[in-house]
C-alpha positions as CSV (number, residue, x, y, z in Angstrom):
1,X,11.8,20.2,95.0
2,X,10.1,23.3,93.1
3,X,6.9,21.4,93.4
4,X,7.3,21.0,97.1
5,X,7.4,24.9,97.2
6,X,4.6,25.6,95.0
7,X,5.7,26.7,91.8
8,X,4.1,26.1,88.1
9,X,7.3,25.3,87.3
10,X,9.7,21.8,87.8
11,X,11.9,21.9,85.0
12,X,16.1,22.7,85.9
13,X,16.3,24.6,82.1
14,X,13.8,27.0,83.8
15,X,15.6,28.2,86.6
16,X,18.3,29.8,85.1
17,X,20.4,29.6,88.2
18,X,20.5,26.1,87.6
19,X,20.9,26.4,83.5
20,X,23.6,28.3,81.9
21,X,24.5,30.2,85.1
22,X,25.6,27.2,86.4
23,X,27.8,25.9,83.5
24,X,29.7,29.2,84.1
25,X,30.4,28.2,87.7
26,X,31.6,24.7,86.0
27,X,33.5,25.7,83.4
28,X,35.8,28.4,85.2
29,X,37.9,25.8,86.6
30,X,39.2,24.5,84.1
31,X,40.3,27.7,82.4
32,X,44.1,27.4,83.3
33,X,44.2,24.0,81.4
34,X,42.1,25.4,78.6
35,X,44.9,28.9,78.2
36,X,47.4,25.9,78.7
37,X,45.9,24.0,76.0
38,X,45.8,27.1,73.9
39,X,48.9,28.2,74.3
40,X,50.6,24.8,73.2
41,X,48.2,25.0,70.0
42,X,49.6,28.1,68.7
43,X,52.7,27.2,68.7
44,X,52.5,24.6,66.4
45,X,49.1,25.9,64.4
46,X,50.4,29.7,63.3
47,X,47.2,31.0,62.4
48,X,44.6,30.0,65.9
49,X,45.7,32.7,67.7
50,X,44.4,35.2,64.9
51,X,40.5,34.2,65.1
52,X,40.0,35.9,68.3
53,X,37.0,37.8,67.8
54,X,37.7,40.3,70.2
55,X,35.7,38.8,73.0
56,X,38.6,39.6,76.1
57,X,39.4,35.8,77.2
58,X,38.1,36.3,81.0
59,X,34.3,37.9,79.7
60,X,33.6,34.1,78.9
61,X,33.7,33.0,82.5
62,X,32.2,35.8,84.3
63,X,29.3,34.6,86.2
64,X,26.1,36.0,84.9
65,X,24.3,38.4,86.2
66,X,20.8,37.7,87.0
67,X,18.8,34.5,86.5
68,X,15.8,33.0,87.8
69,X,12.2,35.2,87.4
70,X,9.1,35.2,88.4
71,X,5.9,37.4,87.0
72,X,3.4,38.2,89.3
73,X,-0.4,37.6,89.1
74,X,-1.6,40.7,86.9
75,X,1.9,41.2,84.8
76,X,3.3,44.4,85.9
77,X,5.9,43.4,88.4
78,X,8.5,40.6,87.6
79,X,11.1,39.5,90.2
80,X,14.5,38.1,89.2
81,X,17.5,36.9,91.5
82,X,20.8,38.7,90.3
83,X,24.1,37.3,91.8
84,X,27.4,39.3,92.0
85,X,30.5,38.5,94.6
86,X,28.5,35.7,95.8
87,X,25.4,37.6,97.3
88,X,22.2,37.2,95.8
89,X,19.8,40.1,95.4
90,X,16.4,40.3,94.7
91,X,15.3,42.6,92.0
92,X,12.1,44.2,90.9
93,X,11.1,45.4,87.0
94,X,8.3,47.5,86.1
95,X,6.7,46.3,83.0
96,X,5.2,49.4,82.0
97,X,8.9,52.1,82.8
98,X,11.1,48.6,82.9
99,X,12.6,50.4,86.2
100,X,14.9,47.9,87.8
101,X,15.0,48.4,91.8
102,X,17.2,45.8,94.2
103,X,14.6,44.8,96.7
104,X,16.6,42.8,99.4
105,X,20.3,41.0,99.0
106,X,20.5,37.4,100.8
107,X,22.9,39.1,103.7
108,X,19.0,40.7,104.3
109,X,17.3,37.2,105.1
110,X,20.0,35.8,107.5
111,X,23.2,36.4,108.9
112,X,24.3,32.9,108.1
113,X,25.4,31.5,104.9
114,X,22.1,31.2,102.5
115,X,21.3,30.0,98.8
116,X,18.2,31.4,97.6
117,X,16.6,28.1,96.1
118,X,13.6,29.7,94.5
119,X,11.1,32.1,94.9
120,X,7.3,33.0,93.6
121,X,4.2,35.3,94.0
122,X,1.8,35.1,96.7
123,X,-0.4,38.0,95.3
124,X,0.9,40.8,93.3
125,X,2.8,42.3,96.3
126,X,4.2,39.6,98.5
127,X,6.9,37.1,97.9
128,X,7.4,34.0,99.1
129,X,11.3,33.1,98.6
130,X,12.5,29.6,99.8
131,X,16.4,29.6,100.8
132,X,18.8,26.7,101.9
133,X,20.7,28.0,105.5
134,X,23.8,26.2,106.7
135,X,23.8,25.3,110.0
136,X,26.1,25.8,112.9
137,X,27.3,24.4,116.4
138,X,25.5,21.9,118.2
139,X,22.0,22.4,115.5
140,X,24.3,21.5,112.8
141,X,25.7,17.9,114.7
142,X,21.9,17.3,115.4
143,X,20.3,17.9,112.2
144,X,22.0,17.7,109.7
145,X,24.7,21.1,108.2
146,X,21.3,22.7,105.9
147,X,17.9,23.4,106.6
148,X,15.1,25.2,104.2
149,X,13.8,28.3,105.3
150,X,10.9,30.2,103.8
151,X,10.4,34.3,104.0
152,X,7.7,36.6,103.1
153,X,8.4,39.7,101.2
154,X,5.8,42.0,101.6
155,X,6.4,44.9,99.1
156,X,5.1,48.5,99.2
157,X,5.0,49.1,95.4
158,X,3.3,52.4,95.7
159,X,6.5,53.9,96.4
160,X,8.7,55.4,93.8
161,X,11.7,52.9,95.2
162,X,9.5,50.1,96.5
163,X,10.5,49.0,100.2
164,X,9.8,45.6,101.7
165,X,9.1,43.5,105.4
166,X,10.4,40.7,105.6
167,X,8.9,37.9,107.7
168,X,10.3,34.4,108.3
169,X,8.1,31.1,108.7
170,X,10.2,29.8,112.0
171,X,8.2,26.4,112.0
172,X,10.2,23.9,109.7
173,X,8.0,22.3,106.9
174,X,7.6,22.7,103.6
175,X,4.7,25.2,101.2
176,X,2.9,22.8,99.3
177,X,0.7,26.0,97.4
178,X,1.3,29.9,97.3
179,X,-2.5,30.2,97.0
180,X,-1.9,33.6,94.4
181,X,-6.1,33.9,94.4
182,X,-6.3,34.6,98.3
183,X,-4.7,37.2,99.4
184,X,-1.6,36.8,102.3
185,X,-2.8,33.3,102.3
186,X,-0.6,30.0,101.9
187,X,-0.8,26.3,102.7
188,X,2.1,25.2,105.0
189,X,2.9,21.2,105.8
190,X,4.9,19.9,108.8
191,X,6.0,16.3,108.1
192,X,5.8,14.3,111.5
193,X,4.3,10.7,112.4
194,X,1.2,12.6,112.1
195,X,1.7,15.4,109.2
196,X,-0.2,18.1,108.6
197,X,-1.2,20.8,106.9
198,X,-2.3,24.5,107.8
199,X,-3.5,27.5,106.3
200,X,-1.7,30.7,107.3
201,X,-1.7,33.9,106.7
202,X,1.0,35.4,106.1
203,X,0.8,39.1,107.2
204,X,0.7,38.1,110.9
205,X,4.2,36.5,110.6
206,X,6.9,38.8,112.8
207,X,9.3,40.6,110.6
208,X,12.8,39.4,110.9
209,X,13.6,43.2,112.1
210,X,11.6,42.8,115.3
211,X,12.9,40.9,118.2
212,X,10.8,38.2,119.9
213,X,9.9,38.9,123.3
214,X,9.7,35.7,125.5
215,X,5.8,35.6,125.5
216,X,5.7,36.4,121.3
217,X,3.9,33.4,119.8
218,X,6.0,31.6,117.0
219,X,4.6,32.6,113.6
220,X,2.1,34.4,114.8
221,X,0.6,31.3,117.2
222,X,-1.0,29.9,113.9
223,X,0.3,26.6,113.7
224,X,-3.1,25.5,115.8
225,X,-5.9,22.8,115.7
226,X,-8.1,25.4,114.1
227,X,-6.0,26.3,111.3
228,X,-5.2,22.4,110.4
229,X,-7.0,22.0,106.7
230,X,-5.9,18.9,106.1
231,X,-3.8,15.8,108.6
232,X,-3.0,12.1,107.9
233,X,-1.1,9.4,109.4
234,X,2.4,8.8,109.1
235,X,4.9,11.2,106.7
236,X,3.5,12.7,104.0
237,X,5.5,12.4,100.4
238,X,2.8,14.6,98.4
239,X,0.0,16.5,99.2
240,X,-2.3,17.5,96.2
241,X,-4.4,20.9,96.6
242,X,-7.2,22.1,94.5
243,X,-6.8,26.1,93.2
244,X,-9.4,26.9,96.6
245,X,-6.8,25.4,99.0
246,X,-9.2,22.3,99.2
247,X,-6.6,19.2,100.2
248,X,-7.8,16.3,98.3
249,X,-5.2,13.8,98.0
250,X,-2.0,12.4,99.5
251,X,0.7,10.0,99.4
252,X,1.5,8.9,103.4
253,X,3.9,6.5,104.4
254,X,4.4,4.5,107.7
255,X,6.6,1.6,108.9
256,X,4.2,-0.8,107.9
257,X,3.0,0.6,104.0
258,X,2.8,3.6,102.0
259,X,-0.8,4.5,101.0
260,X,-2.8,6.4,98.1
261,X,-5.5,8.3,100.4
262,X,-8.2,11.1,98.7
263,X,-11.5,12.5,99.6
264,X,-14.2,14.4,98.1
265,X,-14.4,17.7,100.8
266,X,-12.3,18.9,103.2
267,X,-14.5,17.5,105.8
268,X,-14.8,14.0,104.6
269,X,-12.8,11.0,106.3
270,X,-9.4,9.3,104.2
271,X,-10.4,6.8,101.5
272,X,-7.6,4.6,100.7
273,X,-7.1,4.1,97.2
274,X,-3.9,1.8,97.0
275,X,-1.9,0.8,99.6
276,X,1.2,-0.8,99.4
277,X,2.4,-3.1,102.1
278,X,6.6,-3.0,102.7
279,X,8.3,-6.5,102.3
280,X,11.1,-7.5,105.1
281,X,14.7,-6.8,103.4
282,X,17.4,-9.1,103.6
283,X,21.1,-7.9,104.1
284,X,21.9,-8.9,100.5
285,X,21.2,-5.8,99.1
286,X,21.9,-7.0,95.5
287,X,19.7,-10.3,95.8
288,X,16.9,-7.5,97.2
289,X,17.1,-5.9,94.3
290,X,17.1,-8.8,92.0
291,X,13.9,-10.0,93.7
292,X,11.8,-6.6,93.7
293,X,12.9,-6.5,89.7
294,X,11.5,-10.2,89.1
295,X,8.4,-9.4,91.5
296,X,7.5,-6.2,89.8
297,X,7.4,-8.4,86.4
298,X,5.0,-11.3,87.6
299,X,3.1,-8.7,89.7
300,X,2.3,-4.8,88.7
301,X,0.4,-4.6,91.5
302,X,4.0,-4.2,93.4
303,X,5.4,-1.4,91.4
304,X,4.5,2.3,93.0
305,X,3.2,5.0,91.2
306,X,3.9,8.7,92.9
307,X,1.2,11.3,92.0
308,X,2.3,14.5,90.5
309,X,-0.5,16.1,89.4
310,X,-5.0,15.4,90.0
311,X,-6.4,13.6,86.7
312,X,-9.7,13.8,85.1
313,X,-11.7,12.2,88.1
314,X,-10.9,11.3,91.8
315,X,-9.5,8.0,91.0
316,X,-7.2,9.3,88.3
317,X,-3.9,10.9,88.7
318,X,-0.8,12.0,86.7
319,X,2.0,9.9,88.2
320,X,6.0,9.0,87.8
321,X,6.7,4.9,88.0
322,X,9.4,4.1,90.0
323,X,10.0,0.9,88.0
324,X,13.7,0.7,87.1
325,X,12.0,-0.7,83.6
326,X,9.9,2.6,83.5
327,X,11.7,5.2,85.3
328,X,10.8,8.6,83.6
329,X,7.7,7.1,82.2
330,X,4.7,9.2,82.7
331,X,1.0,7.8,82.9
332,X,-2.5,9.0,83.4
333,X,-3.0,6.0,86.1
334,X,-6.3,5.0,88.1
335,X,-5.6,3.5,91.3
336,X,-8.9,1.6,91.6
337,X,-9.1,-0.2,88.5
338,X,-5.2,-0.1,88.0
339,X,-5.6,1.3,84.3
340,X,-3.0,3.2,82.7
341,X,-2.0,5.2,79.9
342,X,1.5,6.3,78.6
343,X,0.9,10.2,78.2
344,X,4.3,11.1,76.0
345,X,5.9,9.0,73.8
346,X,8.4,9.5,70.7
347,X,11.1,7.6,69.3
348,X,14.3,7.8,70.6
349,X,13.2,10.5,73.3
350,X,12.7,10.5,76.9
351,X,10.7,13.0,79.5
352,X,13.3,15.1,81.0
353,X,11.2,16.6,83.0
354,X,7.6,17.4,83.8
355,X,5.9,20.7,84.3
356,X,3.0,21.1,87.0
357,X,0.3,23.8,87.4
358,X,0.3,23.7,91.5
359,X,-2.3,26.8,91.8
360,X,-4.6,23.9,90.6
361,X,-2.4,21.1,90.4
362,X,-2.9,20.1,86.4
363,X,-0.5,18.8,84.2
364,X,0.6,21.5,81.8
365,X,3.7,20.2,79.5
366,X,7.0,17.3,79.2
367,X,10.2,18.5,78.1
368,X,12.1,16.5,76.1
369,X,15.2,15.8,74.0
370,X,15.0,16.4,70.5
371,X,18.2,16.9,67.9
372,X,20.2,18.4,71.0
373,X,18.0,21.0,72.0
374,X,15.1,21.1,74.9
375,X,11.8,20.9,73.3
376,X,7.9,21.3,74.9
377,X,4.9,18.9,74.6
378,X,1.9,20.8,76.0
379,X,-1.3,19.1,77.2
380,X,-2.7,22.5,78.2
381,X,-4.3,24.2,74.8
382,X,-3.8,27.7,75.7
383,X,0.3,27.1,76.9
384,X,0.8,25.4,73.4
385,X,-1.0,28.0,71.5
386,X,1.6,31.0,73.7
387,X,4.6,28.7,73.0
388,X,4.0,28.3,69.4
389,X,3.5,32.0,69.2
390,X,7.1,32.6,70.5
391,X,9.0,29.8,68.8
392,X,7.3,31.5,65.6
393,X,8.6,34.7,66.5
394,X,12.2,34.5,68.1
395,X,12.8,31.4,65.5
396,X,16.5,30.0,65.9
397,X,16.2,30.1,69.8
398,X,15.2,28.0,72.2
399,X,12.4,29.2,73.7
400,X,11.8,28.4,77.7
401,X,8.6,29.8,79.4
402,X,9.9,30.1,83.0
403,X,7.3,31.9,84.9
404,X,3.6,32.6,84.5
405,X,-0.1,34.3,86.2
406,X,-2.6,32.2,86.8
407,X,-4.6,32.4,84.3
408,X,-1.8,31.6,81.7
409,X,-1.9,35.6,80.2
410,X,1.5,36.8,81.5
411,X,4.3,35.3,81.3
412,X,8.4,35.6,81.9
413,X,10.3,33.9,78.9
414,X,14.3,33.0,78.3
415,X,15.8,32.7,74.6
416,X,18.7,31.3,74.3
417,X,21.2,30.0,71.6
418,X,25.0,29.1,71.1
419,X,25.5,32.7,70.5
420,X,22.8,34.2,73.1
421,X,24.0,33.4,76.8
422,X,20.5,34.5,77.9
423,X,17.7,36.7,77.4
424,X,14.9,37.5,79.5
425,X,11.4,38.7,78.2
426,X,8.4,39.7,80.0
427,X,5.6,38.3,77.3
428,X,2.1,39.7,77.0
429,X,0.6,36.6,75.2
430,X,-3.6,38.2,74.2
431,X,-1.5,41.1,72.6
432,X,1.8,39.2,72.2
433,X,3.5,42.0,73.1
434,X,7.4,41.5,74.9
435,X,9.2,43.9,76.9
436,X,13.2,43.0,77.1
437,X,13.9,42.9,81.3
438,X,17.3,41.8,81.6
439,X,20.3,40.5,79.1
440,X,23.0,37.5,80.7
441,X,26.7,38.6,79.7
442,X,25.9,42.1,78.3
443,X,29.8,42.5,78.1
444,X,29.8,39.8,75.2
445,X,29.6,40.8,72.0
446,X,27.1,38.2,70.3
447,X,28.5,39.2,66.9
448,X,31.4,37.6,67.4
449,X,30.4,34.2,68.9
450,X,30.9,30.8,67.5
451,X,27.3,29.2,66.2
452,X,27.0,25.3,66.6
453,X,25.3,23.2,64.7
454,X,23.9,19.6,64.6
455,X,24.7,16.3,62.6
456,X,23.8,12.8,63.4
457,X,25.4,9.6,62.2
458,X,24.4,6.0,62.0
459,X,25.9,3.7,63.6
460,X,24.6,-0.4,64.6
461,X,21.3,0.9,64.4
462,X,21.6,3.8,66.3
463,X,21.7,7.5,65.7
464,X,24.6,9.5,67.6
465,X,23.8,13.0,67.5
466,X,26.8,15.6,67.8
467,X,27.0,19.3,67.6
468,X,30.2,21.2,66.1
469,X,31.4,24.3,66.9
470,X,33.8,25.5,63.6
471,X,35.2,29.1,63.6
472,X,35.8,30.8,60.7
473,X,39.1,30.6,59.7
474,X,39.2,31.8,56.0
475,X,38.9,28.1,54.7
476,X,41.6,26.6,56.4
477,X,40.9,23.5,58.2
478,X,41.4,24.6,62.1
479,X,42.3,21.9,65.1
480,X,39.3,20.3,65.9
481,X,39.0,19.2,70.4
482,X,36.5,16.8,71.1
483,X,35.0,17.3,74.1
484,X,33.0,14.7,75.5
485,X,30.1,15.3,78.5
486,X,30.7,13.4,82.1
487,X,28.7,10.9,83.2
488,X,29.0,8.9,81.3
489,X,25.5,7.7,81.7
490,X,22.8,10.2,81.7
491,X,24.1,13.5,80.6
492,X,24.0,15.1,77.0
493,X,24.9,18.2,75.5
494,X,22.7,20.3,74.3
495,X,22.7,23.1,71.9
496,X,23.1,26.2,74.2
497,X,25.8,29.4,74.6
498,X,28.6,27.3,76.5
499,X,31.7,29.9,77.5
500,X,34.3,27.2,77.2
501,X,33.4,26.2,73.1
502,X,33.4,30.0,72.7
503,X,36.4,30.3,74.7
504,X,38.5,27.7,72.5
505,X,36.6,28.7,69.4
506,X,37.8,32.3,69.9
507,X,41.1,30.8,69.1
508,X,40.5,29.2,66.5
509,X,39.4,25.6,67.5
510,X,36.4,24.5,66.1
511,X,34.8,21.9,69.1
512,X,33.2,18.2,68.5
513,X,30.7,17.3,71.3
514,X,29.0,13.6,71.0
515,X,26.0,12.4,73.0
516,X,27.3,9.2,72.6
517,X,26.2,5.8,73.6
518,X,24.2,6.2,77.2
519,X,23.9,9.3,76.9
520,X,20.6,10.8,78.4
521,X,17.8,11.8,76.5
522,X,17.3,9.2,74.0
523,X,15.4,6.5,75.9
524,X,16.2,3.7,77.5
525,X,17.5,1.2,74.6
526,X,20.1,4.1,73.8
527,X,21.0,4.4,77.5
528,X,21.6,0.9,77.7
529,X,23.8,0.5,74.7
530,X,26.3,2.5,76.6
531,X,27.3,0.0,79.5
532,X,30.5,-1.6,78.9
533,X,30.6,0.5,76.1
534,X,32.0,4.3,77.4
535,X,31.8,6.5,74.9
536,X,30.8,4.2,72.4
């Protein structure tokens, strides 16, 4: 939901929360059948148990210590979320000293339990951090056990240890843009049979510190006719805003249809550009589904198109099909004359995941799989030319831009390899200068990790990739696991630090890991060879 929020960036790799932190939180629970494991093995291999590189056996599943960041607009402040003892704290860097302060902790924003889901820059002093609150008592039975909550930080960065407000958007809805070239300034949708959007700003907002009086005004009373930019019939699924804060298109849905709606000024009236009218369902859900499938086929006309990004006029858009037969597929589409063209395509790959420019709503890169690692494809000239400039110099890595300024100059970047758990750059790219901000798993000596590397072999036409993770033993042949991904369909490993390989391979296990048959990634030919055929 990052593009629901308003950040540049979509992709899962790029929040490193939700990358390699995340194996860690996966992987330490099986560690008592992994020392099991272990133990059994030496007693029948004599020589495992003397590989250990010195790496103490628990350093592998320590969580890491700070993940997602964000660079603000003129590339002297970066913000990261650091977790220890399950709190999350938000910490500042100064480019220039690289002086780390802790800003706020989660216990800050709300006395309930609360996942900080994201977080990015307003302007170059305020932060706009979206967090997931569980609910309690009677709110909980009535809506549901989480809600998403927004905050404002403003930050006093003049300050030798910078001190913030913190102001909560009370109103439930969602940030469709962070507006970073007006100041205090975001656009704010509430969903409803009539949704809407409104442009607030967000230094009237109450601090969280202050205690509403019964005649306060909720958010500052600015959820009001006058501040409405942009409202439309029925629930909005995606609102599209120019860099000015100019709404130009959305996706609306009612009982009846969903509609394609756009206009040329803010002013202007709705002109539908496709509309889709809903078809009564029967209670044979399969025989539904059999239908649509079939329909779809004899008729395009029936298969939806959701917008992700503005194209090169106000017909055209970048958009995801939600075809079964073309799920993942990305197209340059025009709604009027129905024309469309396959933006990515490469043998044997797939888009994993598509990254958006929402301060102007373009379509900046795909990520895709490509010998077991993540790789780019950028449509944007000046992103390609900055990631080729990086893969260049940190070669051996994989390279993940995770955070940018708006006019693509500064940027946050992540490295990481079998033997680097993470590290995080702040990347100057007109003088391509980086400045080293934080390191994941400093306690780990890198030294004295296990590499991986990959191999592919061919089988009934197909190409199974695998990586292997061999220690060295001093050329004896050591036990070899095999430890195939879940799924079964969908998932693949890729070629990244993972604390369990290390763990075994530590011991002297070297590690087999196949993306085999259905495994994600690889297209849809691949993915289907899988069924009726696990782990194949």
């Amino acid at each position: 939901e990052f593009w629901s929020f308003g950040f540049r960036k979509t992709s899962k790799l790029h929040n490193f929360k939700t990358g390699s932190a995340m194996i860690m939180k996966i992987v330490s629970r099986p560690l008592l059948f992994f020392s099991l494991l272990t133990s059994l093995g030496h007693a029948f291999s004599g020589y495992a148990a003397t590989n250990n590189p010195g790496n103490n056996d628990t350093l592998f599943f320590e969580p890491f210590s700070v993940s997602h960041t964000e660079i603000n607009p003129t590339g002297d402040l970066v913000a990261s979320i650091a977790e220890a003892n399950d709190i999350e704290t938000i910490r500042l860097t100064r480019i220039k000293s690289n002086d780390n302060f802790d800003l706020l902790t989660s216990r800050d924003l709300a006395s309930s339990k609360l996942t900080i889901a994201g977080m990015g820059w307003i302007d170059n002093d305020s932060l706009m951090i979206s967090a997931i609150i569980e609910r309690k008592g009677l709110k909980q039975i009535r809506n549901g056990k989480f809600s998403r909550s927004y905050f404002v930080v403003d930050i006093d960065t003049q300050t030798p240890q910078p001190a913030a407000i913190i102001r909560r958007v009370v109103t439930e809805g969602q940030v469709i843009s962070l507006l970073p070239r007006q100041r205090d300034t975001i656009l704010f949708a509430k969903p409803s049979t009539e949704s809407k959007v409104y442009k607030i700003n967000t230094s009237t907002l109450s601090p969280i510190s202050e205690k509403r009086s019964k005649t306060s005004l909720i958010d500052g009373g600015q959820f009001v006719r006058k501040n409405v930019v942009a409202s439309v019939d029925g629930f909005a699924m995606r609102w599209l805003a120019t860099e000015e804060g100019s709404i130009k298109a959305v996706m609306a849905a009612n009982e009846d249809s969903a509609k394609m709606l756009i206009r040329a000024n803010d002013s202007d009236n709705w002109a539908t550009l496709r509309e889709w009218k809903y078809e009564k369902r029967s209670a044979d859900k399969k025989s539904d589904q059999k239908e649509d499938s079939q329909a779809k086929k004899k008729d395009p006309e029936k298969v939806h198109y959701f917008p992700l990004a503005f194209g090169s006029n106000s017909q055209e858009f970048i958009v995801v099909s939600e075809d079964d037969d073309e799920e993942g597929d990305l197209y340059r589409y025009n709604y009027v004359t129905k024309a469309k063209q396959q933006l990515f395509a490469m043998p044997g790959a797939e888009i994993l995941d598509v990254e958006i420019d929402h301060t102007n709503n373009q379509l900046l890169a795909v990520s895709y799989l490509q010998q077991s690692n993540v790789n780019y494809y950028y449509f944007d000239t000046q992103y390609d030319s900055t990631q080729k400039q990086l893969q260049q110099k940190y070669h051996g890595y994989s390279v993940y831009i995770t955070s940018s300024s708006p006019e693509g100059k500064y940027h946050t970047v992540l490295l990481m390899s079998p033997t680097e758990p993470g590290l995080s750059l702040a990347y100057d790219s007109s003088n391509q200068k980086a400045t080293i901000l934080s390191t994941a798993a400093p306690w780990i000596d890198r030294k004295k990790l296990t590499d991986t590397t990959f191999g592919s072999v061919r089988r009934d036409g197909l190409d199974i990739e695998y990586l292997l993770s061999a220690p060295n033993t001093n050329g004896e042949k050591p036990p070899l696991l095999v430890m195939p991904h879940g799924g079964p369909f969908g998932v693949s490993d890729i070629r990244i630090y993972n604390p369990v390989i290390q763990y075994l391979s530590s011991h002297g296990y070297a590690v087999l890991q196949v993306n085999y048959r259905g495994s994600g990634g690889y297209g849809k030919k691949f993915f289907d060879a899988g069924k009726h055929q696990f782990g194949g």
